[in-house]
N, C-alpha and C positions, 0 to 999 in steps of 0.2 A: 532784708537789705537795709543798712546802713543809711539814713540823709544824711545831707555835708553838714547841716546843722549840727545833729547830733553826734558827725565826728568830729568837727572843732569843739563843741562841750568836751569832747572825752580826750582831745590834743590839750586842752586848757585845764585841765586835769590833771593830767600828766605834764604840764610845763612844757608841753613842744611848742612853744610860741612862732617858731619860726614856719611851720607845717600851718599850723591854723590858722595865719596870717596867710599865708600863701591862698589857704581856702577864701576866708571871708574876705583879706580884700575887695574879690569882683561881685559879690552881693550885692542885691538894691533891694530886695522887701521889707521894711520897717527898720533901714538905716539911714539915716541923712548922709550928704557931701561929705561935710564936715567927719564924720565920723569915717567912710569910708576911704576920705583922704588921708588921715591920719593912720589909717591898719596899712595903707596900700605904701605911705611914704616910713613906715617901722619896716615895712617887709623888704622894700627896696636896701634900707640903709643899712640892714644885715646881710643883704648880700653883695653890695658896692656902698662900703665905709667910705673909704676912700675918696669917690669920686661926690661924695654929697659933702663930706669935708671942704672938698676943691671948690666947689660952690656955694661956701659960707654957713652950711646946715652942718647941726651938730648930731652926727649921729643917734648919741648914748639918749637926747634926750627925745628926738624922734622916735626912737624905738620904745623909750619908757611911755610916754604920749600914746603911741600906737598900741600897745602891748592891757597900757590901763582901759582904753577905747575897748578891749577885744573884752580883756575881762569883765567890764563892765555890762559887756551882752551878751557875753558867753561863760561865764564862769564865776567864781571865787575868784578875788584879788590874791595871788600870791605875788613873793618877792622872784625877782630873775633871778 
């Protein structure tokens, strides 16, 4: 069986950023605030752009923030 760990390594892998986010988001074992607000506010902003624009947050850079956060724990840096 599978941990969620080592299926966001293998989501961040294969570049599904948006699944892996989804996963690590609600994690707390050896991640800070800081760090799991940042995945949680990439994962939001991919799935309501829109409504985080509407409130002054820019998505594109929310999710590169988020996205560098995940790779940074879970993976290799690639490009989106």
């Amino acid at each position: 069986m599978e941990r969620k760990s080592d299926t966001v390594r293998r989501l961040v892998s294969e570049g599904n950023y948006k699944k892996a986010l989804l996963i690590a988001k609600d994690f707390r074992l050896g991640i800070g605030p800081d760090q799991r607000d940042a995945m949680s506010r990439a994962y939001e902003c991919m799935v309501r752009p829109s409504f985080y624009s509407q409130i002054g947050i820019n998505p594109h850079n929310a999710i590169e923030k988020g996205v560098s956060v995940l790779t940074e724990l879970y993976g290799q840096s690639t490009s989106m």
